[in-house]
C-alpha positions, -999 to +999 in steps of 0.1 A: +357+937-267+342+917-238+354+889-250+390+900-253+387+917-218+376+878-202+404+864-224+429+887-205+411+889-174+407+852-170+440+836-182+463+864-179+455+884-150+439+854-122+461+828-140+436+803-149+444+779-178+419+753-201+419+718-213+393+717-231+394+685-261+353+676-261+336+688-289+311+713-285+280+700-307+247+725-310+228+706-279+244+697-248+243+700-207+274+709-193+282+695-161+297+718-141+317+707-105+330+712-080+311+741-071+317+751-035+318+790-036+301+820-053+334+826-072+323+795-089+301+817-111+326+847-118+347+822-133+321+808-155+312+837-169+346+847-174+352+814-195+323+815-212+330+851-223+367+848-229+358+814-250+327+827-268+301+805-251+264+815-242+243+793-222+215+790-199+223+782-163+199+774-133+202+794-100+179+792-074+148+811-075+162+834-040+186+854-060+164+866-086+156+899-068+161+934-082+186+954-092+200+910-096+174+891-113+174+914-143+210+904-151+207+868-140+184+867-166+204+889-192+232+864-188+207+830-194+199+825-157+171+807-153+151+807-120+147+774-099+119+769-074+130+740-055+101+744-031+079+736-057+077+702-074+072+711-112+084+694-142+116+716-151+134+684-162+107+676-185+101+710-197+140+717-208+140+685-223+114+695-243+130+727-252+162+710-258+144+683-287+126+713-306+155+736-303+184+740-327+209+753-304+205+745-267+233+751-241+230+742-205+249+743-174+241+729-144+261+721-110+254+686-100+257+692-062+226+716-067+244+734-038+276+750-022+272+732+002+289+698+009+261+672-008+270+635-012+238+633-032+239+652-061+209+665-080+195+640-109+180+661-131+208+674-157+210+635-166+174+631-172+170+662-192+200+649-214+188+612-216+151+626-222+163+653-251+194+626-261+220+652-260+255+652-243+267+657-213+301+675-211+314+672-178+333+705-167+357+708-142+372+740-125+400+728-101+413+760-080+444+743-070+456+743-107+436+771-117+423+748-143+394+744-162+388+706-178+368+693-199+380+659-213+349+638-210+317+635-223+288+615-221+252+601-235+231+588-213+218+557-224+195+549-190+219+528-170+215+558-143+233+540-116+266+529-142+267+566-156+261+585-127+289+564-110+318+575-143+307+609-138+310+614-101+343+596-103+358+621-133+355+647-113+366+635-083+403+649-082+389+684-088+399+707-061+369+736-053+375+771-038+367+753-009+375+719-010+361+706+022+323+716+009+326+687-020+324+652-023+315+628-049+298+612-022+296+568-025+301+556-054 
């Protein structure tokens, strides 16, 4: 039922449409951009609903409050304390080698904010655990969500990092002025 109700909502109703031709192995990081808006989120989970997906995601620790954080959490949100230095990365990379199935999602930007330097650690989690990265792209201007492009990260951070900032550079946020792939 919800997933036929995301399937209508999503592609039917708002308009949206998916190229999608990455396979979806059991372990993998999706890398999710541009993300410029909160809508960002809706549309997500409407994807991942209408497409039959369930994974984690990481969402700053702030809007884990009640009645919120209880669904957050329901949905795979998991809380991020950025005031704090811990070792996230190495944790889900852990989790990610001794799991079976492990889906994450991550926004490289780290922010809806415009950010030339975007966040590092959905690499090192995928290098560390030696899973994929699928890089995901939701471009408002064609209501269209891409993914044509994956990657493993062998350590060449620099080389990498540089092919994935530039895939997703013709991606068109809800707000395009609050993204860049910053140099490259």
């Amino acid at each position: 039922m919800w997933k036929k109700f995301c399937n209508w909502y999503l592609y039917k109703h708002l308009g949206w449409k998916k190229e999608i031709t990455v396979p979806h192995p059991d372990k993998y990081i999706i890398c999710l951009a541009p993300h410029t808006s909160n809508w960002d989120f809706l549309i997500g989970q409407l994807y991942a609903g209408a497409e039959g997906i369930k994974t984690n995601f990481l969402m700053k620790k702030e809007w884990f409050f009640w009645p919120l954080g209880p669904i957050f959490r329901k949905l795979g949100g998991i809380a991020v304390f950025r005031d704090r230095h811990t070792s996230m990365t190495d944790n889900l990379a852990e989790t990610a080698k001794a799991a079976t199935t492990f889906k994450l999602c991550i926004t490289p930007e780290g922010t809806r904010s415009l950010n030339p330097e975007w966040k590092k650690g959905f690499y090192y989690i995928a290098l560390k655990a030696q899973i994929p990265i699928l890089l995901y792209g939701a471009d408002y201007e064609k209501r269209l969500i891409t993914c044509t492009k994956s990657i493993i990260p062998t350590g060449d951070f620099d080389k990498e990092m540089r092919e994935i900032k530039l895939y997703f550079k013709d991606f068109k946020g809800k707000k395009p002025e609050l993204f860049t792939i910053g140099e490259v």
